[in-house]
C-alpha positions, 0 to 999 in steps of 0.5 A: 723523837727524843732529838726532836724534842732537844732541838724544839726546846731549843726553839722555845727559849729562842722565841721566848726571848723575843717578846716584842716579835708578834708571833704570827711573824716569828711564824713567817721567819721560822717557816722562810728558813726551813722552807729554804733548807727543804727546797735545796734538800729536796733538790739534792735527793731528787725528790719532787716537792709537788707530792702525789695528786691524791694526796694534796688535800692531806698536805694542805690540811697538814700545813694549815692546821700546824702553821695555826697551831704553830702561832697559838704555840709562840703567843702562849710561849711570850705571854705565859711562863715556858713550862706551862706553855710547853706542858698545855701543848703535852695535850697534842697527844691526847687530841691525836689519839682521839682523832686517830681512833675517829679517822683513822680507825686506831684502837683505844681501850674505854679506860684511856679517857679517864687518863685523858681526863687526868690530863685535862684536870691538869691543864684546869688547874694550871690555871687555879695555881698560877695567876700568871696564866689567864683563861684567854691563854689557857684557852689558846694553848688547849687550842694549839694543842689541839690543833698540833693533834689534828696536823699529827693526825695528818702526818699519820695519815700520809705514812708510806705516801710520801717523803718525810720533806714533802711533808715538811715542805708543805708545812713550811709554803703554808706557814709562810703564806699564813705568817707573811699574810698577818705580818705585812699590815704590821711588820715589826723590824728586828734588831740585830739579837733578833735576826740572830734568834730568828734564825737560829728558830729557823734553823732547830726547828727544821731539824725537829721538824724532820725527826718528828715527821720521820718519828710519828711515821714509823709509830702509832700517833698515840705513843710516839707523839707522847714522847714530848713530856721529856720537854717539860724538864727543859722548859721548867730548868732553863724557864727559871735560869734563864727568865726567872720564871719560878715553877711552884709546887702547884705548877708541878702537880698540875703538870704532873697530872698533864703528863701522868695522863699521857704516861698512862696513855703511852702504857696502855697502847702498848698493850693495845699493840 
């Protein structure tokens, strides 16, 4: 999970730096490279793409509601500074664990909501001390986050069903589909640096990809998807050095509360297990 996390930083600065790509078409160029490097890796190991039939629906609504979630990530990434961005989506978690405990019957002791409601408070206040942050891209990144909740919560479900790449594969048809389906009305022509960082978004955030997936199957959703935190000392250090982007006292309790949230979380269903 931690390598995940390195290589999905990665990926950020990458798209951060390229605010003039729409995302929904950095959507479709990430998914076109990983979905490329999938189909030959399955080929390698014989594994058939096509996935179990009783699984299917699983898959699909894996691809759908990370590919969505996946383009309110890029546009908040674009439009507001990388920390906050990347702390809003620290609220995947808390969405996963809620949705596990209503579907997939995990256990979740009554004190975890008000770590949740820590965590909440935090994101509120992202936006009360940082006028770089709008309602409507506050809203999209809790929106993001929780669709990244629903598709982890897919993942989960599919534990033992299927090959960790099925499940990325998946993800990748989907994003593609979806992506290339916005992007073709108004199809913007990348310049030589952004081919160059297209593909090396392409390229990280398959690997990451694959790490999570292996991650999230081997581990309770609500703890090894808390993990993520460690991204926000990534995105806080290379945000300013590379962006300028200035993370205040304010930022930092907001995030803290964000993140302090989910540390609780993580202790909690420790015990719990």
């Amino acid at each position: 999970m931690l390598l995940a996390v390195t290589l999905f930083a990665a990926m950020n600065l990458c798209v951060k730096a390229m605010p003039q790509v729409p995302a929904m078409e950095i959507v479709f160029f990430r998914c076109v490279v990983s979905l490329t490097l999938s189909y030959f890796w399955l080929k390698k190991l014989g594994v058939n793409w096509i996935g179990k039939k009783e699984n299917r629906w699983l898959l699909i609504g894996r691809g759908v509601s990370g590919g969505v979630a996946l383009f309110f990530f890029f546009l908040t990434i674009q439009k507001i500074p990388i920390a906050t961005a990347v702390t809003l989506n620290y609220l995947s978690p808390i969405f996963a664990a809620i949705i596990a405990m209503l579907f997939l019957g995990e256990k979740m002791k009554p004190i975890q909501w008000s770590f949740f409601a820590i965590s909440f408070i935090g994101a509120a206040l992202l936006k009360g001390f940082d006028d770089r942050v709008s309602w409507l891209y506050l809203g999209m990144g809790v929106l993001g986050a929780l669709l990244a909740g629903v598709a982890y919560s897919f993942v989960r479900s599919l534990s033992g069903k299927e090959h960790p790449l099925v499940i990325v594969f998946y993800f990748q048809i989907i994003g593609v589909l979806l992506g290339g389906t916005f992007s073709v009305a108004d199809f913007y022509i990348p310049n030589a640096m952004e081919w160059l960082l297209l593909l090396l978004v392409g390229l990280t955030a398959h690997f990451a990809q694959v790490q999570l997936t292996k991650a999230i199957q081997g581990e309770r959703v609500g703890i090894i998807t808390s993990l993520v935190y460690v991204g926000a000392i990534y995105a806080s250090v290379f945000g300013w050095i590379l962006f300028g982007e200035v993370v205040t006292w304010g930022n930092v309790l907001s995030m803290g509360l964000i993140i302090t949230g989910v540390l609780l979380n993580i202790w909690q269903n420790k015990k719990n297990s």
